[in-house]
VMD Tcl script that draws the C-alpha trace (Angstrom):
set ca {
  {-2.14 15.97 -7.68}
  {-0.15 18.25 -4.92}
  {-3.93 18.39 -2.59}
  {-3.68 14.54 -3.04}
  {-0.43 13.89 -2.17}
  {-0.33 16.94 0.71}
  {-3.71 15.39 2.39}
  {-2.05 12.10 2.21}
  {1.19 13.24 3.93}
  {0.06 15.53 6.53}
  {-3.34 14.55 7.39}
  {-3.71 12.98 11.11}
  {-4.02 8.56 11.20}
  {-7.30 9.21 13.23}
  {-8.99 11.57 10.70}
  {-8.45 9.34 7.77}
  {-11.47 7.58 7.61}
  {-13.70 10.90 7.16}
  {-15.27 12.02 4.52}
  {-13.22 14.91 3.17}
  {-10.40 12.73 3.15}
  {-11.63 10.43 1.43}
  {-12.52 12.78 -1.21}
  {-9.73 14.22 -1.61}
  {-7.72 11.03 -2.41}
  {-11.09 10.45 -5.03}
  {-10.58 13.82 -6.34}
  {-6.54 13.77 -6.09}
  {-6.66 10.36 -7.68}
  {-8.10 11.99 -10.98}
  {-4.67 13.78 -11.12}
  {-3.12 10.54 -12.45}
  {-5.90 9.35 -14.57}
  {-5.35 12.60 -16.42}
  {-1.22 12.60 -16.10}
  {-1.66 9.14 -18.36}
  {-4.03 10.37 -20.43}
  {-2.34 13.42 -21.49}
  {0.86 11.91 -21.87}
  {-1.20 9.47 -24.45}
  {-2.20 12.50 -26.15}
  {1.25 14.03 -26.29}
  {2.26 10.81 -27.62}
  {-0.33 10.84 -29.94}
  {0.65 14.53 -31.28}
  {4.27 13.42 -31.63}
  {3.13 10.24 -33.85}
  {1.10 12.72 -36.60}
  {4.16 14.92 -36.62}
  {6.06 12.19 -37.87}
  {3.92 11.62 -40.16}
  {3.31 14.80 -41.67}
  {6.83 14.66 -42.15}
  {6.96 11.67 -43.89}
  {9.62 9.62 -41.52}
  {10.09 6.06 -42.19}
  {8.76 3.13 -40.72}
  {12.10 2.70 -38.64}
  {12.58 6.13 -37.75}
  {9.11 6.43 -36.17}
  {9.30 3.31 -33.93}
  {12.91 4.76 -32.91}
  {11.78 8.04 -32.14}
  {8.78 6.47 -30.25}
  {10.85 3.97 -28.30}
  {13.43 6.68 -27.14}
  {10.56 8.72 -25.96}
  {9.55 6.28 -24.14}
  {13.01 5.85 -22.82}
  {13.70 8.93 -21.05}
  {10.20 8.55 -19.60}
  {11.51 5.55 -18.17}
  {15.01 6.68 -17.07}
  {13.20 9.96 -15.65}
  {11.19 7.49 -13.29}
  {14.28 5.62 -11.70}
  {16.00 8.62 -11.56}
  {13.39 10.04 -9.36}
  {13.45 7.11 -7.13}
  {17.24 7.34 -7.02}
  {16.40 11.14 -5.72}
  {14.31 10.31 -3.48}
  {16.47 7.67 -1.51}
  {19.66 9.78 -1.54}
  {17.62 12.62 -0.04}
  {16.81 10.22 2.56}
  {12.50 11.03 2.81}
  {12.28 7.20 2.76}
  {13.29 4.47 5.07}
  {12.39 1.44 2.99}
  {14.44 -1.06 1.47}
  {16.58 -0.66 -1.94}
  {13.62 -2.54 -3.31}
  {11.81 1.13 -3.36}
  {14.26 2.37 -6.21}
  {12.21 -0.65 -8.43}
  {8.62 0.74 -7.27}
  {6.54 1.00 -10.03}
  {5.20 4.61 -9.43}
  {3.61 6.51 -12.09}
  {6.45 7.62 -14.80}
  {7.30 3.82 -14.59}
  {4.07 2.85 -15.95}
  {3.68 5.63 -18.22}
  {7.38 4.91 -19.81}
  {6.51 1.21 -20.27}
  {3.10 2.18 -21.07}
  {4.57 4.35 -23.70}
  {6.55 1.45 -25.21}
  {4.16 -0.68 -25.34}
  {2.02 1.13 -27.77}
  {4.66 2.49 -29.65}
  {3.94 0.38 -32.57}
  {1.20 1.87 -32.95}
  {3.33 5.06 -35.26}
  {3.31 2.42 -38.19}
  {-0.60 2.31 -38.80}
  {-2.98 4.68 -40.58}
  {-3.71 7.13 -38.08}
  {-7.21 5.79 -38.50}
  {-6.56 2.00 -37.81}
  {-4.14 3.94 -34.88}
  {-7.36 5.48 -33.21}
  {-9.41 2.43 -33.04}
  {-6.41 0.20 -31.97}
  {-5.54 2.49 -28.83}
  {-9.23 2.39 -27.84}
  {-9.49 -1.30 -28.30}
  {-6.03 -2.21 -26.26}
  {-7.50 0.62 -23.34}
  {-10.82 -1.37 -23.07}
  {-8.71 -4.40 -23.57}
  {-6.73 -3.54 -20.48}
  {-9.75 -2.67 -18.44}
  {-11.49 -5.68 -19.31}
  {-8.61 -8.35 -18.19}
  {-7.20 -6.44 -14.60}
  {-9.95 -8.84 -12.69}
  {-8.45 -11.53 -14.55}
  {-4.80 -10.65 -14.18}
  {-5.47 -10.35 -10.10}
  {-7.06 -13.93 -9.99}
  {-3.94 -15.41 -11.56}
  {-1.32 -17.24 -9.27}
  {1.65 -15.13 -9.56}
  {3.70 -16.55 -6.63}
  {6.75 -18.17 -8.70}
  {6.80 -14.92 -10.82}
  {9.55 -12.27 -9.90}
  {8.32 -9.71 -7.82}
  {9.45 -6.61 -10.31}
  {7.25 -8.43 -12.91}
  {4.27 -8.92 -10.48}
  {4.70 -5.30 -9.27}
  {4.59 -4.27 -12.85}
  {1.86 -6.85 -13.73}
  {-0.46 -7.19 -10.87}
  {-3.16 -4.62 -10.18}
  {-2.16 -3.38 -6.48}
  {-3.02 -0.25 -4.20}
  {0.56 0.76 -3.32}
  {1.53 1.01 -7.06}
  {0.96 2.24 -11.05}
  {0.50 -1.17 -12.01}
  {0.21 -1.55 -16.07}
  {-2.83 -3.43 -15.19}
  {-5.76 -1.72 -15.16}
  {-3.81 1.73 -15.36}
  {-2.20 2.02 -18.49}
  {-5.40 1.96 -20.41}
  {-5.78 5.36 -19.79}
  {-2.95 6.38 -21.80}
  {-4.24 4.13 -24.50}
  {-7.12 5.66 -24.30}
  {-5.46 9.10 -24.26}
  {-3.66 8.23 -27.35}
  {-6.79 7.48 -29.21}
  {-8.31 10.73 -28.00}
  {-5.23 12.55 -29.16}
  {-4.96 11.37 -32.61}
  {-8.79 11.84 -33.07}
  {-8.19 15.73 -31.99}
  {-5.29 15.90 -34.11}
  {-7.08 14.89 -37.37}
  {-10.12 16.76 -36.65}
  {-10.39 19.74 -38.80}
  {-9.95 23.04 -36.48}
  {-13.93 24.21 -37.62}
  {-14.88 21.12 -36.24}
  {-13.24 20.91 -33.21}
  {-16.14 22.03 -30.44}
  {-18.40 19.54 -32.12}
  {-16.06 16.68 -31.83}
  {-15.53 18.24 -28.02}
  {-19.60 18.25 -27.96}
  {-20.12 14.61 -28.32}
  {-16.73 13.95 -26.24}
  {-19.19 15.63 -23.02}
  {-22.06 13.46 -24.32}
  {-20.20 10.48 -24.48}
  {-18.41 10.98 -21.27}
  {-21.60 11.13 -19.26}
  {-22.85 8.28 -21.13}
  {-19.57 6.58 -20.07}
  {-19.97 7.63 -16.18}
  {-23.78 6.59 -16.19}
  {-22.67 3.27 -17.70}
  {-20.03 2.26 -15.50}
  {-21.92 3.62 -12.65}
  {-24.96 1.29 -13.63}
  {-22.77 -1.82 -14.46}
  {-20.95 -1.60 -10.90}
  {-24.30 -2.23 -9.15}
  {-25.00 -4.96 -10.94}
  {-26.11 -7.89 -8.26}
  {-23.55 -10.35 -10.48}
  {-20.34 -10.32 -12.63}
  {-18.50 -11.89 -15.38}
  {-15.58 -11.84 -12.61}
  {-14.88 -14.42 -10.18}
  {-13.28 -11.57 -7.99}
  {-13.08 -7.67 -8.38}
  {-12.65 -5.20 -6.43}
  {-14.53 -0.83 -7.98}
  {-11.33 0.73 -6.42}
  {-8.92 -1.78 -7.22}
  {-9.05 -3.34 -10.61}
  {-12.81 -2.92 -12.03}
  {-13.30 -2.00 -15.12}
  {-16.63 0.09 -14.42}
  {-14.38 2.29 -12.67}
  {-11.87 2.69 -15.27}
  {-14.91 3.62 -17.82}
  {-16.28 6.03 -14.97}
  {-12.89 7.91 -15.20}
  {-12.73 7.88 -18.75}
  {-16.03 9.44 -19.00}
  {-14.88 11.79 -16.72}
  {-11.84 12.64 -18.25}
  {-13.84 13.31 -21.48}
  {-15.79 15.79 -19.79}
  {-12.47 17.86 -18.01}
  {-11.12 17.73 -21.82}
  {-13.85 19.89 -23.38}
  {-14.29 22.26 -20.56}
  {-10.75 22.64 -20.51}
  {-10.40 23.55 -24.07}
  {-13.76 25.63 -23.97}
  {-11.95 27.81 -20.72}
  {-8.96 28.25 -22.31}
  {-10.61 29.59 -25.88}
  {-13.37 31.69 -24.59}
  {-12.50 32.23 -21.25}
  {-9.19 32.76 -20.48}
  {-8.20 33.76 -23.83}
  {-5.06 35.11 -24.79}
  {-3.63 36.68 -20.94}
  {-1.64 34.66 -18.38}
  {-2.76 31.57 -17.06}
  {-1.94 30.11 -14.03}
  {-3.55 26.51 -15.50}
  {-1.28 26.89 -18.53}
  {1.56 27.75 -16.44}
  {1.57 24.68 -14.07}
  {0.80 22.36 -17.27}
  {4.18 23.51 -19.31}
  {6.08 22.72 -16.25}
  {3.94 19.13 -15.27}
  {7.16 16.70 -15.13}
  {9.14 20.21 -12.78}
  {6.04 20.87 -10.80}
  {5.46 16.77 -9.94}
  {9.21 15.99 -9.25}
  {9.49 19.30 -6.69}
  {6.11 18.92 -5.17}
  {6.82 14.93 -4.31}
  {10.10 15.66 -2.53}
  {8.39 18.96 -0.66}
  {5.28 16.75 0.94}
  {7.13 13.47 1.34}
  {10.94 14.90 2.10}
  {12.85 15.39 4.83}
  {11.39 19.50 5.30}
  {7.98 18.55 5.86}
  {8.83 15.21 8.79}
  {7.09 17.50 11.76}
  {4.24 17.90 9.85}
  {3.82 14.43 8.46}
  {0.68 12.77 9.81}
  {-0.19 15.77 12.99}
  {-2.06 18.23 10.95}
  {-5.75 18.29 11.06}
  {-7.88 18.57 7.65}
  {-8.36 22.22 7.99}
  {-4.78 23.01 8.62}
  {-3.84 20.30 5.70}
  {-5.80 22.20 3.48}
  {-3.94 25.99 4.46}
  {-0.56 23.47 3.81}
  {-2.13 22.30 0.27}
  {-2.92 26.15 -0.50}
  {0.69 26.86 0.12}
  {2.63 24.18 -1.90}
  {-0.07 25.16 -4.87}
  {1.90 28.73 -4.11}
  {5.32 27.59 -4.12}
  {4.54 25.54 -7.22}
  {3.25 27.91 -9.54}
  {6.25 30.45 -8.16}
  {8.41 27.71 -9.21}
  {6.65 27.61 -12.92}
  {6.58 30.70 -13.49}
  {10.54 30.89 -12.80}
  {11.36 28.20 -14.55}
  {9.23 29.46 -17.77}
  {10.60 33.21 -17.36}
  {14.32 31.79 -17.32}
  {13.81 29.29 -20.19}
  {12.36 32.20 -22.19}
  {15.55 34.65 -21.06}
  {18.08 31.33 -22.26}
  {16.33 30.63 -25.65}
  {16.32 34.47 -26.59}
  {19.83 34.92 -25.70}
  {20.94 31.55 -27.68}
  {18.96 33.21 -30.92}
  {20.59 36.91 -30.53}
  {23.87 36.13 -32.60}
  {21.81 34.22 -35.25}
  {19.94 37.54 -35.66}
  {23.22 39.70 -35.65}
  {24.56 37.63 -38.07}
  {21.72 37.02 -40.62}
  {22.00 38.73 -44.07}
  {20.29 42.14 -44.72}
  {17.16 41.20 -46.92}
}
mol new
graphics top color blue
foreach p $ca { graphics top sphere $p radius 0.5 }
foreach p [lrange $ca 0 end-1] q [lrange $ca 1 end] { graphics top cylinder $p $q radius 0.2 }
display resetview
């Protein structure tokens, strides 16, 4: 996420055509395949613990919905941020983009009715709806949207400049299937369900990788980078395969000791909000656009730096603030 966004801020107009620029937007676009996913998963966690705990119907749609919420309220705040600090010159119509956290809140909405099935029937659902999703973004960029409003279209519309809900909230359906497998799976089990998540992720990436050479289509019109559905089954596959060597690092690898991977992922939401305004604000205008890639890449190595600085600050104080708000509970508790 930071290499993609620093390349794409810094790196000279004339250089943007090479190669390792265009892998690292390939590589750096991964970072929000995964953000969605993972927040599906997270969403997915916070659905079985209301059901372990045995809310109601309405209280689980209610605590879904306001999660969803603040995801939303979090993404025009950060566009509200971004124009008072002044890093952009566009139009008020940039407070409405529909970046990321927009299409994850709505996302998140969306599939919130998903808390009131078996967590079963909740599984196969969120698959279906991803694949559903995948399937119809050709279709929904053949449609004539020109009497519809443009925040709908923007929302809508599978487009380049944006987090359209169209093909890309699939992945956070698809992350919230993925979570509420892991969360039912028995913890003995868990590296075999993780084993067939690697095998079905390259099957996934062969797949798609076959099907988008393919000398026809079912599609009138679509475009692998834009709205194809191969590529949202390529990243899927992908993402599949980052999930069990993730989880395989962090139990037999990195074990119990500090971790800088852990540390950046507590603070995800901190570390994207800061990083953003660093690259694109105001501080880095000389740099915008007049580095080459070899200099970009010293810059990417330093906001990585400042970043994880920042985490670790940010988890250190919160640590220091919760343990002084619990020292007059312990004071006060009874002698056993």
């Amino acid at each position: 996420m930071i290499e993609c966004h620093t390349f794409n801020s810094f790196v000279r107009p004339d250089l943007r055509n090479s190669g390792p620029y265009v892998l690292s937007q390939f590589v750096g676009g991964m970072a929000a395949v995964l953000f969605l996913f993972l927040a599906g998963v997270t969403f997915a966690f916070q659905m079985d613990r209301l059901d372990r705990r045995g809310a109601s119907a309405r209280e689980k749609l209610a605590a879904m919905l306001r999660r969803a919420g603040y995801v939303v309220l979090l993404a025009y705040l950060f566009r509200l941020n971004n124009s008072v600090l002044g890093w952009t010159n566009h139009s008020w119509r940039m407070l409405f983009k529909v970046d990321i956290l927009n299409c994850m809140g709505v996302s998140m909405a969306l599939v919130a009715v998903a808390v009131l099935w078996p967590a079963r029937r909740r599984a196969q659902a969120a698959a279906l709806a991803g694949l559903t999703v995948a399937c119809a973004s050709p279709l929904m960029s053949g449609l004539d949207w020109s009497g519809v409003p443009t925040l709908v279209r923007d929302y809508l519309v599978p487009n380049r400049a944006a987090f359209p809900l169209f093909p890309w909230s699939a992945y956070l359906a698809f992350g919230l299937a993925a979570g509420t497998v892991l969360r039912r799976t028995a913890p003995e089990r868990i590296e075999g369900t993780l084993q067939w998540a690697v095998l079905a992720g390259f099957g996934l990436v062969t797949g798609g990788q076959y099907f988008s050479n393919v000398p026809y289509s079912l599609y009138r019109r679509a475009e692998f980078w834009l709205d194809s559905p191969a590529l949202v089954i390529i990243r899927l596959g992908l993402v599949l395969v980052i999930l069990a060597g993730a989880y395989l690092w962090t139990a037999h690898v990195a074990g119990r000791g500090w971790s800088w991977v852990q540390t950046l992922g507590k603070t995800s939401l901190l570390v994207y909000w800061v990083h953003v305004l660093l690259v694109y604000g105001l501080l880095a205008e000389p740099l915008k656009k007049g580095l080459d890639l070899w200099q970009t890449a010293a810059a990417t190595g330093a906001v990585i730096v400042l970043m994880l600085l920042l985490a670790v600050v940010r988890l250190r104080w919160g640590g220091r603030a919760r343990g002084k708000a619990s020292e007059p509970l312990a004071v006060q508790a009874p002698a056993a």
